[in-house]
C-alpha positions in Angstrom: -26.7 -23.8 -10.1 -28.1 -20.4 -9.9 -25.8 -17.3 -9.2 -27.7 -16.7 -5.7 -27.3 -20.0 -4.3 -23.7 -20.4 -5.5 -23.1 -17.1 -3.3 -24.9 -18.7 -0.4 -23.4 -21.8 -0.2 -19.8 -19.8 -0.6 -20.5 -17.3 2.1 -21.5 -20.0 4.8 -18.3 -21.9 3.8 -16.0 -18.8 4.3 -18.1 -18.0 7.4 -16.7 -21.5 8.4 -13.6 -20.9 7.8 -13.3 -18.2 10.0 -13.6 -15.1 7.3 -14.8 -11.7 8.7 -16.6 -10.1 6.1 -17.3 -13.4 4.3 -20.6 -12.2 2.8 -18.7 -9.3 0.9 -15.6 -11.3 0.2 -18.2 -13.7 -1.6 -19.8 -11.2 -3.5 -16.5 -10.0 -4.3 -15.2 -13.4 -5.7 -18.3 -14.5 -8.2 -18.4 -10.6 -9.6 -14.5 -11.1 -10.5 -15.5 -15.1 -11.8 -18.4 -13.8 -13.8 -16.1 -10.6 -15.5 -18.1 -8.2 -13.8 -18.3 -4.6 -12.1 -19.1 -5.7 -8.5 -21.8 -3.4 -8.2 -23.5 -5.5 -11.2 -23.2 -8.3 -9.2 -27.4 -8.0 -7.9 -28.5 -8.3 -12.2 -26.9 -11.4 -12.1 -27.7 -13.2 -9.1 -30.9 -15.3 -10.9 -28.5 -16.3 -13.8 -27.3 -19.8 -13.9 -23.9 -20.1 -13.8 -22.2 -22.1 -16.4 -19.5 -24.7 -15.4 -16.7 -22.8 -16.3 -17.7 -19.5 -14.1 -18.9 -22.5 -11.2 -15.7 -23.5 -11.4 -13.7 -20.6 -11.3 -15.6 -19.2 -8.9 -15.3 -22.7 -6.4 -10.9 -21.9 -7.1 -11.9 -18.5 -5.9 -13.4 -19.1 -2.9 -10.7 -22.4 -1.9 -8.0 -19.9 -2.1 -10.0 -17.6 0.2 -10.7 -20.2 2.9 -7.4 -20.8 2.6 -7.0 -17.5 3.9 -5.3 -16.2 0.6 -6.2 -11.7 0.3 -9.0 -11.1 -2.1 -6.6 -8.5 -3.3 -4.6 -11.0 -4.4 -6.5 -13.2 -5.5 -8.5 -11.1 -8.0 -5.0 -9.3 -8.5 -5.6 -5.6 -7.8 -6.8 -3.0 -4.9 -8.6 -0.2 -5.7 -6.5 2.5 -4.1 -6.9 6.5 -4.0 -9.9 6.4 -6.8 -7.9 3.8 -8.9 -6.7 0.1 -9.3 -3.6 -1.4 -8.7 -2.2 -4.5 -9.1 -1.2 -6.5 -6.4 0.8 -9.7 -6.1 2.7 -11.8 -3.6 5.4 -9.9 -4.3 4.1 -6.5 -3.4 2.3 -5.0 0.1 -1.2 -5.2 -0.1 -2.1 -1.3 -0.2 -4.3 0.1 2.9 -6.8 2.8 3.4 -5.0 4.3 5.8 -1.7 5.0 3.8 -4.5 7.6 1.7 -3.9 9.9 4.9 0.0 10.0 3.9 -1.5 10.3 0.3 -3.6 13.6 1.4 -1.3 14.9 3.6 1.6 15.0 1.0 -1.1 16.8 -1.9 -1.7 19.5 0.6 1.2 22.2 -0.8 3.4 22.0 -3.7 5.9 19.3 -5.2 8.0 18.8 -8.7 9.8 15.9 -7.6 9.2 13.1 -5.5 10.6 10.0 -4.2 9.0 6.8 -2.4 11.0 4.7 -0.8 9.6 1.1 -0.5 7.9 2.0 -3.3 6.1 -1.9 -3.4 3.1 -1.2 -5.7 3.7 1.9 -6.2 0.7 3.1 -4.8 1.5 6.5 -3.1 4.1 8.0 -5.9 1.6 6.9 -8.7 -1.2 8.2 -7.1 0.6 11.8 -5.8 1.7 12.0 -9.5 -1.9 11.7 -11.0 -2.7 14.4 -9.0 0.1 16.6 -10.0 0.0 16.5 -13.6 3.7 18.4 -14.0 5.4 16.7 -11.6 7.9 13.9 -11.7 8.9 10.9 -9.3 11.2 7.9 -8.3 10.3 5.0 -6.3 12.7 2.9 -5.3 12.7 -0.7 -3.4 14.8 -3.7 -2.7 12.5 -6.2 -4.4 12.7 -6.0 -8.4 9.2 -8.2 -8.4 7.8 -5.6 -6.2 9.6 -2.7 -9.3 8.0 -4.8 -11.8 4.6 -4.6 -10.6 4.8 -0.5 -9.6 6.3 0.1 -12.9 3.6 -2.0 -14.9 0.9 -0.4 -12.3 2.8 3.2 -13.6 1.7 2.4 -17.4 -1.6 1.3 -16.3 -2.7 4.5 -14.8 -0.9 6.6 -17.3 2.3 8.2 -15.2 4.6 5.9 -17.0 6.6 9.0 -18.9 6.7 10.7 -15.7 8.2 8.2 -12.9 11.2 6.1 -12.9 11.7 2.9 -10.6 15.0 1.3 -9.3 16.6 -1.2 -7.0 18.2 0.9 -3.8 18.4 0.2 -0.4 16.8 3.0 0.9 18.9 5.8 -0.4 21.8 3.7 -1.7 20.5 4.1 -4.9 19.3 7.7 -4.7 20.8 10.5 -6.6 19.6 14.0 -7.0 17.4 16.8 -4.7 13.7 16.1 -4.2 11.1 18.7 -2.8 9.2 15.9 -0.9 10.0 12.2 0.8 7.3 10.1 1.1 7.7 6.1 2.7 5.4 3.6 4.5 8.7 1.5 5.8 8.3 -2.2 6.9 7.5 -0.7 10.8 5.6 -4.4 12.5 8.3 -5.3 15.3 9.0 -8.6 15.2 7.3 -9.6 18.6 3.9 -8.2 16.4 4.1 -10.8 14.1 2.7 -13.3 15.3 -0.3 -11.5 16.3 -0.7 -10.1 12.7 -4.2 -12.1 10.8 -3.2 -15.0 8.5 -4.2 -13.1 5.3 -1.2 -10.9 6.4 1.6 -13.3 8.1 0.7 -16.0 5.4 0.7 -14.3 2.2 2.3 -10.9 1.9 6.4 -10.5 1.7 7.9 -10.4 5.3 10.7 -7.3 4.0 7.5 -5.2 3.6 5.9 -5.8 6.8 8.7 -6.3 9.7 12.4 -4.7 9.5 13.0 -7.0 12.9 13.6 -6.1 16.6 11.8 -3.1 17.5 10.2 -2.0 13.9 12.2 1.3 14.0 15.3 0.6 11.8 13.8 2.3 8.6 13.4 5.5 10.3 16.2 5.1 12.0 18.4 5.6 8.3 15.5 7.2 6.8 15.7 10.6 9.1 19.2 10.5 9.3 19.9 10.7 5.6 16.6 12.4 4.3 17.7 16.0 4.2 20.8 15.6 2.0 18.3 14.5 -0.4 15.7 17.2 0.0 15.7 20.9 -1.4 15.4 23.3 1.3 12.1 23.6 3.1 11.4 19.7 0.9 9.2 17.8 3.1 8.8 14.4 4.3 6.2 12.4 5.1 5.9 8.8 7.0 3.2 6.0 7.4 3.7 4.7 10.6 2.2 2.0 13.6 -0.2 3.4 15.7 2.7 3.3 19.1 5.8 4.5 17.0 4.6 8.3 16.3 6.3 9.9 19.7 9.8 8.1 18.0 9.6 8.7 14.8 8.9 12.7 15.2 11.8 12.8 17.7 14.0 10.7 15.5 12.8 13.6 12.5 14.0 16.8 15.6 16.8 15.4 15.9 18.0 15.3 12.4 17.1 18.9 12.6 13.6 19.4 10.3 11.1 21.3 11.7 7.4 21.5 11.9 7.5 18.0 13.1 3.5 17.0 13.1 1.9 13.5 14.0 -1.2 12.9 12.8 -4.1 10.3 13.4 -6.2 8.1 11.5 -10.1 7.8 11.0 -9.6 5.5 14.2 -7.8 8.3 15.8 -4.7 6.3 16.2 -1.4 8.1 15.3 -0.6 7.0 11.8 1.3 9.6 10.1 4.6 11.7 10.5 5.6 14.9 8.9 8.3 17.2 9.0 10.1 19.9 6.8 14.0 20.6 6.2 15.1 24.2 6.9 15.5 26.4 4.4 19.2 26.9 5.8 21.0 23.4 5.1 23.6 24.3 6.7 
């Protein structure tokens, strides 16, 4: 069969099955079964495909239809400019926790720490942009450690972050100049609203905390500025109806310049704030 009409066939069948994007999910799947950069997909579309890459690429497309993240299938996100790998084990990482990303890069930091670190996608990609600095991310799955830590040595921060087991700052020793976390924040009456590829196939501790979706920040803001230097800041991902909460639960715990900010889609999406200088 040639390359094209293997793409054609796949495309109506994930089209079928109820895929949005299924045309770019297909193309997607046959560049990863034929070992290639996606954008080299179009040289290779009048090739004949050999069985091995016809099957593989027929796997590829079952587990799709079966509503299984391409993510996850191929086994990595691409994810502030790099790739990470992604597993069951691990929250698939989102565009919009690059605004959280951005937002932290915008002054200074020598020490950081993520909390619900997952892949480790915002500590590894805030340390490859701050070449002197140094981080922690921490989490209550050890897969989920396993896969920031080898996602760490992959992208070359290895000598520079450390990764542990701590329920959220149970664990957590030391003074830190900023706080980042994108907490499990779905309330539990959202999840069965949320798309199969979500509710079916990434870890339910990443995505709901229960009742209202607020517990994280809840503990989070309360214990944050014992671990932050004076004037350290903290930054949250959060859902797009929690922003008016979390920035009072943040004034309330006494930080200051309390900011909510949007995403592309103009719906709120991350908190900041900054601890006094005066701790006391």
């Amino acid at each position: 069969m040639i390359a094209q009409a293997a793409l054609v066939a796949a495309t109506r069948r994930l089209a079928g099955a109820g895929i949005e994007g299924a045309a770019g999910d297909a193309r997607r799947l046959l560049a990863h079964a034929l070992g290639l950069a996606p954008e080299r997909l179009t040289l290779a579309l009048q090739d004949p495909l050999s069985e091995a890459a016809q099957a593989t690429f027929e796997a590829l497309i079952a587990a799709r239809a079966a509503r299984q993240p391409v993510a996850q299938i191929v086994g990595e996100r691409l994810f502030w400019g790099a790739p990470f790998r992604v597993t069951r084990d691990t929250l698939d990482p989102r565009p919009e926790t690059e605004i959280l990303v951005a937002a932290a890069l915008e002054a200074p930091f020598a020490r950081v720490l993520d909390l619900g670190t997952g892949t480790g996608c915002i500590l590894i990609s805030l340390l490859r942009e701050r070449a002197e600095a140094t981080g922690l991310g921490v989490d209550l799955s050890p897969a989920a450690l396993e896969v920031a830590a080898e996602n760490a040595a992959a992208l070359g921060v290895a000598a520079r972050s450390e990764f542990a087991v701590s329920d959220w700052f149970s664990g957590v020793a030391g003074l830190f100049d900023l706080i980042v976390s994108n907490p499990p924040y779905i309330a539990e009456a959202e999840m069965a609203g949320l798309s199969p590829e979500v509710r079916g196939w990434e870890p339910e501790g990443a995505l709901t905390p229960g009742g209202d979706g607020l517990a994280p920040y809840r503990v989070i803001a309360a214990e944050a500025r014992a671990h932050l230097v004076p004037g350290g800041r903290i930054g949250f991902e959060i859902g797009p109806t929690q922003g008016a909460a979390v920035a009072g639960m943040l004034r309330a715990a006494g930080f200051e310049a309390v900011e909510i900010r949007p995403d592309l889609d103009g719906r709120d999406r991350t908190v900041l704030a900054r601890a006094p200088l005066d701790h006391a």
